[in-house]
N, C-alpha and C positions, 0 to 999 in steps of 0.2 A: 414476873408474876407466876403463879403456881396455877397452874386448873387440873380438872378432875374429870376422869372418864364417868360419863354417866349411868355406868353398866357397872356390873360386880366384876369384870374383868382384869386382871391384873395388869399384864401385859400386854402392850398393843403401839403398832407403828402406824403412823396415819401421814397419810401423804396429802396438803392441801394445797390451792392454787386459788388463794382469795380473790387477787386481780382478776380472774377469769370466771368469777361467781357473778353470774346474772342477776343476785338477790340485791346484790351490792349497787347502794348510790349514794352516788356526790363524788367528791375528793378522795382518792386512796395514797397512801402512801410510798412516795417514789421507788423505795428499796422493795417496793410486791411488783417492779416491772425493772426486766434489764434493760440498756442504753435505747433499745430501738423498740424500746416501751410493747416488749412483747411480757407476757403474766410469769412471773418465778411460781417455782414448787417447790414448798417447804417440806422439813420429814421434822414430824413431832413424836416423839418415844416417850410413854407412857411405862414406867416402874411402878410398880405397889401401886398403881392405880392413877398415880402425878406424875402431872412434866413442867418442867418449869421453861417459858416461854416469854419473847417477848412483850411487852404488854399489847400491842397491836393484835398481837398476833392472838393473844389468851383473848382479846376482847371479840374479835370477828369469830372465834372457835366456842366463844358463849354466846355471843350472838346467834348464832347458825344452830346452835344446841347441841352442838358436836362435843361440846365439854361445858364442865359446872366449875360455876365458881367456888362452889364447897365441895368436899367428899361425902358431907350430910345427904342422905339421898330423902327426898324431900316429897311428900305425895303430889302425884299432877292435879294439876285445877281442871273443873268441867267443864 
């Protein structure tokens, strides 16, 4: 899946660690923890503004509002 920085920035490395996000509940997906169920760090690279990302991974990084699911930059709600 493709997502989108939500800044006019183009380029940007973002280092995340969903397993160890506190906002996170229920079930997470066993490849976000190694064998002794400690939290993985992903590095997601952001070109012209997109990175293309596993879907897990694109949906917790729109969840958390770290990335958009469109490049359309969209006014906020009140």
């Amino acid at each position: 899946m493709f997502v989108y920085l939500p800044h006019k920035k183009s380029t940007h490395t973002m280092h995340i660690c969903p397993a160890g996000d506190p906002r996170l509940k229920g079930e997470m997906p066993s490849d976000w923890v190694d064998d002794k169920n400690n939290p993985l760090t992903f590095q997601v690279e952001f070109r012209n503004g997109k990175a293309e990302v596993d879907d897990q991974i694109g949906n917790y990084l729109i969840e958390t509002g770290l990335a958009r699911k469109t490049k359309l930059i969209m006014p906020e709600d009140d």
